[in-house]
N, C-alpha and C positions, 0 to 999 in steps of 0.2 A: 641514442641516449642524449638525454638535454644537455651541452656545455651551460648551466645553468648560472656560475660564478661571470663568465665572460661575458653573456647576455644580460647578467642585473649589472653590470660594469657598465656597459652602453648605456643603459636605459636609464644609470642614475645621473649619466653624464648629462643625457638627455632631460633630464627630471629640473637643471640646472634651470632650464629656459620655457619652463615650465609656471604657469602663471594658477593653476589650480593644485600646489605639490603636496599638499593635505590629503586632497583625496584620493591621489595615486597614493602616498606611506600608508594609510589608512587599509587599502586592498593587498600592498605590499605584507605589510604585517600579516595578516591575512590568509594570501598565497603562497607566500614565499617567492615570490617574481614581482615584479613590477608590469603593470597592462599597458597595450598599445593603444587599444582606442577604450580608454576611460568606458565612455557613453553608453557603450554595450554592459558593462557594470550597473552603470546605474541605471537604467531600465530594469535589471534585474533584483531590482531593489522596491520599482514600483508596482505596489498592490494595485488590482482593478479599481479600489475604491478611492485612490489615489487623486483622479482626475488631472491627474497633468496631463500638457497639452504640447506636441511638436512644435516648432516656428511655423508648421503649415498648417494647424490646429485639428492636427489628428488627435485623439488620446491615444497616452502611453502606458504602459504596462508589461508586464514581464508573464505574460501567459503563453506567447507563443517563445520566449526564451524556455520558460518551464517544460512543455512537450521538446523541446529537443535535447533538455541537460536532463529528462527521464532516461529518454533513449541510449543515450551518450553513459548515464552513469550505469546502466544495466550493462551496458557491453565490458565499460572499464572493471568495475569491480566482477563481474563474471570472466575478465582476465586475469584479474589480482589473486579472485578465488583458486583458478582454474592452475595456476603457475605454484600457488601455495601447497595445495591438495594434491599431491601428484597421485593415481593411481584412483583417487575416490569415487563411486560413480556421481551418475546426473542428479539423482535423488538427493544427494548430499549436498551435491556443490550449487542446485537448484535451492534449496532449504537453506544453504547461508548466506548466499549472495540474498534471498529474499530477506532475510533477518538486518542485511546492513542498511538496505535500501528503502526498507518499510518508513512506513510516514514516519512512526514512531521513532524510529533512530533516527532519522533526519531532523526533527523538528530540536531533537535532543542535540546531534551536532552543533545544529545554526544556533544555536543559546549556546556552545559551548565557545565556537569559536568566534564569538560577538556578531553575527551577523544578523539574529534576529531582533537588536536594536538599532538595523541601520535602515530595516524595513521604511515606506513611508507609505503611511494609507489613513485613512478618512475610519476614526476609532471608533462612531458612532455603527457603520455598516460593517467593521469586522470583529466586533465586540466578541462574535460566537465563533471566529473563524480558528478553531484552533491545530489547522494546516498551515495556517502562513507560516510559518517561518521553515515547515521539510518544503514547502514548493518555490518559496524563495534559494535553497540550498540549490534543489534543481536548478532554477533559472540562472544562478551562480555556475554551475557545470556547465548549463550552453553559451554563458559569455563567454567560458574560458575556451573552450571549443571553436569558436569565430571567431578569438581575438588570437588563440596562440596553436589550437587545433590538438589533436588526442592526446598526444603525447605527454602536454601539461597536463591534460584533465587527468593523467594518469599519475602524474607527476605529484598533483594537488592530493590527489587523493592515497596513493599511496603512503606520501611521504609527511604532506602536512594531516590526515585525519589520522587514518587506520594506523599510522607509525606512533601520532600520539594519545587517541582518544579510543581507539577501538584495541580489543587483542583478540585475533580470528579463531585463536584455538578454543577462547574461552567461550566467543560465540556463537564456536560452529555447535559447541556441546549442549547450548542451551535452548529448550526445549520449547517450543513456542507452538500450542494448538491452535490451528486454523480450525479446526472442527468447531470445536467450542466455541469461538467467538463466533461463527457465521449461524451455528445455534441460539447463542445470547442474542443475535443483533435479530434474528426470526421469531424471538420471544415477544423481545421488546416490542416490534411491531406486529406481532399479531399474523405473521404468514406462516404455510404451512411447508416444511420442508422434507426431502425424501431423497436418501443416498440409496443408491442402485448400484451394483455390479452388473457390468452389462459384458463385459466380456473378461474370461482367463486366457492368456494363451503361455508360449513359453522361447525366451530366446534363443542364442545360438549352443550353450551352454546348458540349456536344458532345465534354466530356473526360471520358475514361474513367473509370467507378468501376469497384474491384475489393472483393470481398467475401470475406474467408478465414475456414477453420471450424477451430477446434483438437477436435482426439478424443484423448485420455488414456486408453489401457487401452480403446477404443474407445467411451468415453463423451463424450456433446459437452460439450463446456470453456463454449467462447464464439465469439463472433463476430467481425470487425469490418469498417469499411470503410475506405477512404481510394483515393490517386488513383494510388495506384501498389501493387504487389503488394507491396513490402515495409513499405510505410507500413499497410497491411492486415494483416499479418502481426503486424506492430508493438501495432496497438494491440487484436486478439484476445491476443497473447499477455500483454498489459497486464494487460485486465478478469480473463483467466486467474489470473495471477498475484494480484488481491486476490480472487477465490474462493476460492482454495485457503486464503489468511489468515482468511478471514471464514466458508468456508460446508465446517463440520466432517462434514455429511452429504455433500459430493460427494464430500471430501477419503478418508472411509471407504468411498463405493463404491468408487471409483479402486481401493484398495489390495484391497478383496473381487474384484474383476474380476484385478487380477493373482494373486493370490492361487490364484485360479479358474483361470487359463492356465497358474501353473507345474504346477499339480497335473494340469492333465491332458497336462504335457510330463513329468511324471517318471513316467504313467503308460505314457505311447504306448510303451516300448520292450518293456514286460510282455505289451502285445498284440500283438507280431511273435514269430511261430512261428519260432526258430531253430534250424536244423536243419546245421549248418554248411554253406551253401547260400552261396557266394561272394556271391550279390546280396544273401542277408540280412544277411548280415556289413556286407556296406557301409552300407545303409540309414542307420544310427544315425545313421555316421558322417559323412553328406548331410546329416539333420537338424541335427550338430551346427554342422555348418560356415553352413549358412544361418540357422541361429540365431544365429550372433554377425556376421554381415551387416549387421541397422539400429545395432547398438551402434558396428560401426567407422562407419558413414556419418555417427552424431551424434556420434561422437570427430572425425571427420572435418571436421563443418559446426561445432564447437563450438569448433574448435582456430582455423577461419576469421576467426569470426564475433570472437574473443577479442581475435585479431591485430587486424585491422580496425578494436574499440574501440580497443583500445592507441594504434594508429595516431592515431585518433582526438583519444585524451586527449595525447599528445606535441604536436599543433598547437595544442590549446588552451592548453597550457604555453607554447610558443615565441612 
C-alpha cells in the first residue's frame, strides 16, 4: 500500500529546489502525488502533430507512452473491477472494465479532470481528431507507470477517477450495444457483415457456452464467447470494434475485398448476352432486388436493436 502522505512530504520538500514548480502543482493537482521525472508527463501531453523536437532532434510524442498506459490501464481497472465484483463471472467483469476504458469514457475523463487542455498539438492537422484527449489519458497512465510504477497507476485511478467521477455499480448496469454500433459503423461504409455461431459447447457445470464469428466483407473480425448467444455476439462485436480503431491493415483489407465485389457487381450485367429475350431482360433486375435484401434486413435488425437501447436508457433515467 502507497505511504502516500510521507512521499508527497519529500517530494514537496524537494519541489522547494525546484526551478519548474508550476508544472509539477499542476500534475500534482491532478494526481494526487507529485512526479519524479516531470518529462515523461509531458511527452504524454505531446500530440504527433505537435512536432517538437529532442535536444537530439528527434520528434516527440506520446504514442509510444499511449500503447503502454493501454495495457497498463486494462490490467488496473480489470483489478479494480475484479476486487469490486466478487463472485461475477468473465462476461460481466469483461463488459465493465470495457465500458470504463472505451475511448468514450476516456476522452470524457481527460475533459473532466483538465487534462485535455494541457494537450499540445498543431490545430490545423487534429482539427477531426476526436481521440485526443482518451489517448492522451492513456499516455498519462504510462508516464505514471515509469515514473512511480503499478501501484500509483492504481492508485490514480482508483482513488483520484473512479472514487470521483465514475460510480461502478451504476456502470456495470448500463447497457452499451456493441452489436449495433459495429452495425451502424458497416452501414455507413457500405460493407457487408455476418454473425455466425460457429460452435455450442457446455462448461464444467453443465451451462451452455456459445461461440460467434464476425466476417466483414467475408474476412474473419473476431471472436467471442459468453453463455448466451447474444452475450456472444456482444462481445465479438466488442473486440471487432477496437480492431478496426487499432489494426489499420484489417481495416484496408475490408474495404480492398468490397472494393473487389462491387467491381465485379458492376461487371456481371457486361457478361449477360441480351438479346431482348424476356428472361434476359429480367435477370438484372433479380440481381438488383436481391441485392438490396441484406441492407433492408440490417435497416431492419438495426432500427430493432436502436429501439431496444432506447428502451434501455429511458429505465436507466426513471
Amino acid at each position: 500500500m502507497l505511504n502516500n502522505k510521507f512521499g508527497n512530504l519529500i517530494d514537496k520538500v524537494r519541489l522547494l529546489f525546484r526551478k519548474d514548480k508550476e508544472s509539477y502543482l499542476c500534475f500534482y493537482r491532478m494526481l494526487g502525488f507529485y512526479p519524479r521525472n516531470i518529462r515523461i508527463y509531458e511527452q504524454a501531453l505531446l500530440h504527433k502533430s505537435s512536432s517538437v523536437k529532442s535536444d537530439k532532434g528527434r520528434l516527440l510524442n506520446n504514442e509510444r507512452l499511449e500503447f503502454l498506459g493501454d495495457a497498463i490501464l486494462d490490467a488496473v481497472v480489470g483489478d479494480i473491477v475484479y476486487q469490486k465484483f466478487d463472485g461475477k463471472r468473465e462476461g460481466f467483469l469483461t463488459n465493465t472494465r470495457s465500458k470504463i476504458v472505451s475511448r468514450e469514457s476516456l476522452n470524457r475523463l481527460a475533459e473532466q479532470i483538465g487534462l485535455l487542455k494541457l494537450i499540445k498539438f498543431n490545430t490545423r492537422q487534429s482539427a477531426h481528431n476526436s481521440y485526443m484527449g482518451g489517448n492522451a489519458f492513456e499516455a498519462l497512465v504510462g508516464a505514471i507507470y515509469l515514473d512511480r510504477g503499478y501501484e500509483y497507476c492504481k492508485f490514480f485511478m482508483e482513488r483520484r477517477i473512479i472514487g470521483q467521477y465514475l460510480d461502478l455499480n451504476k456502470v456495470s448496469r448500463k447497457e452499451v450495444n456493441f452489436k449495433s454500433k459495429l452495425i451502424e459503423w458497416t452501414q455507413k461504409n457500405k460493407v457487408e457483415i455476418v454473425f455466425e455461431l460457429v460452435e455450442q459447447s457446455y462448461d464444467e457445470f453443465n451451462s451452455p457456452i456459445f461461440e460467434s464469428e464476425i466476417l466483414i466483407e467475408g474476412i474473419h473480425a473476431c471472436k467471442g464467447k459468453g453463455y448466451s448467444k447474444k452475450e456472444s455476439q456482444q462481445i465479438a462485436a466488442h473486440e471487432t470494434l477496437n480492431k478496426i480503431k487499432k489494426d489499420a491493415a484489417f481495416v484496408e483489407s475490408v474495404f480492398a475485398a468490397k472494393a473487389k465485389r462491387e467491381g465485379q457487381l458492376e461487371e456481371q450485367p457486361e457478361e449477360v448476352s441480351v438479346d431482348n429475350a424476356p428472361v434476359e431482360q429480367e435477370a438484372p433486375i433479380m440481381e438488383m432486388e436481391l441485392s438490396r435484401r441484406p441492407d433492408d434486413m440490417e435497416e431492419i435488425i438495426r432500427a430493432a436493436e436502436e429501439a431496444a437501447y432506447m428502451g434501455t436508457e429511458k429505465q436507466e433515467d426513471a
